[in-house]
C-alpha positions as CSV (number, residue, x, y, z in Angstrom):
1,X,-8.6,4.7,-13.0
2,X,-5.1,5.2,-11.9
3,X,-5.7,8.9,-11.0
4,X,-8.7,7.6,-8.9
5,X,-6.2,5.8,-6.6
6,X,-3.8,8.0,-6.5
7,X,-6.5,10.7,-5.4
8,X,-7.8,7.9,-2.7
9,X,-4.4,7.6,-1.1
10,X,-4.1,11.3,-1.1
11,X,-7.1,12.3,0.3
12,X,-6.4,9.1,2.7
13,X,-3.3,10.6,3.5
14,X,-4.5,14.6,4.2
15,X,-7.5,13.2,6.2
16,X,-5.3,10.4,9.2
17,X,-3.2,14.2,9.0
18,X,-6.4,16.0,9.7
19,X,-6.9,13.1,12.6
20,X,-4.3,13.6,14.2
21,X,-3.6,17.1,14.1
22,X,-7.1,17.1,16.1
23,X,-5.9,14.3,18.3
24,X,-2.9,16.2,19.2
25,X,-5.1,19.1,20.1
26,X,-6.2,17.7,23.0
27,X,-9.5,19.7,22.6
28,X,-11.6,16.6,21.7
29,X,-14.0,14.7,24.1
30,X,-13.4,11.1,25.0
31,X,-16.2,9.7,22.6
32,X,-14.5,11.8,19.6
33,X,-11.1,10.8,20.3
34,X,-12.3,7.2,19.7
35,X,-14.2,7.7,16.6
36,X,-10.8,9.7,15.3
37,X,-8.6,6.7,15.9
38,X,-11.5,4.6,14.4
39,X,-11.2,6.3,11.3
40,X,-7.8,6.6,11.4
41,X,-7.2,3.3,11.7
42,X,-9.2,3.0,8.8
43,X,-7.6,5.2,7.1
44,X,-4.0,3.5,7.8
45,X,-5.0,0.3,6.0
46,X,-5.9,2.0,2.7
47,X,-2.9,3.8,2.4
48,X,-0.7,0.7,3.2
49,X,-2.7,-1.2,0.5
50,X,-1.8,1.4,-1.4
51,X,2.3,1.4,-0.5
52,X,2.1,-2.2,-0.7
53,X,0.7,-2.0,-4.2
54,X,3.0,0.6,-5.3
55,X,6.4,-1.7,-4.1
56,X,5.1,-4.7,-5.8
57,X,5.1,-2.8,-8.8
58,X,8.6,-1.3,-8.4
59,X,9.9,-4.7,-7.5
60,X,8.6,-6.2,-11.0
61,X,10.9,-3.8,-12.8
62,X,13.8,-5.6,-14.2
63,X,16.6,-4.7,-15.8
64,X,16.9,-5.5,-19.4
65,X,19.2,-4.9,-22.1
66,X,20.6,-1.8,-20.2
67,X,16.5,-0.5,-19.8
68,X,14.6,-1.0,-17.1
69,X,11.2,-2.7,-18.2
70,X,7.8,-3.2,-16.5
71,X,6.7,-6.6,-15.9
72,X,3.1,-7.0,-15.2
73,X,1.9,-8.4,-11.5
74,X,-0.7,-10.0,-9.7
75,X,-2.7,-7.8,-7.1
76,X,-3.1,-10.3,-4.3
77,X,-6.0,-9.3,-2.3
């Protein structure tokens, strides 16, 4: 399951660079320049869920007798 979110966030990631490479183009039409940043909005949220999951979990490791250990966490949704 983990793998399946770390492929989600990757694929996130290559497609808003996909979108904007295009954007940057400047070859697209007016309509598809709007659906780009649609998606790429989209896109933007799931791999700041993502980030935001990821530094929860680094800020639950503590320090403990010299090791650091994982303390388990809450997803808020």
């Amino acid at each position: 399951m983990a793998e399946k979110k770390n492929a989600d966030f990757e694929q996130s990631l290559e497609r808003l660079e996909e979108l904007v490479d295009q954007m940057e183009s400047g070859e697209l039409s007016l309509e598809a320049m709007i659906k780009h940043f649609e998606e790429g909005s989209k896109l933007v949220e799931v791999c700041t869920k993502k980030l935001n999951e990821v530094e929860q979990k680094i800020e639950k490791l503590v320090k403990k007798d010299g090791e650091l250990k994982e303390v388990p966490f809450e997803v808020e949704d």
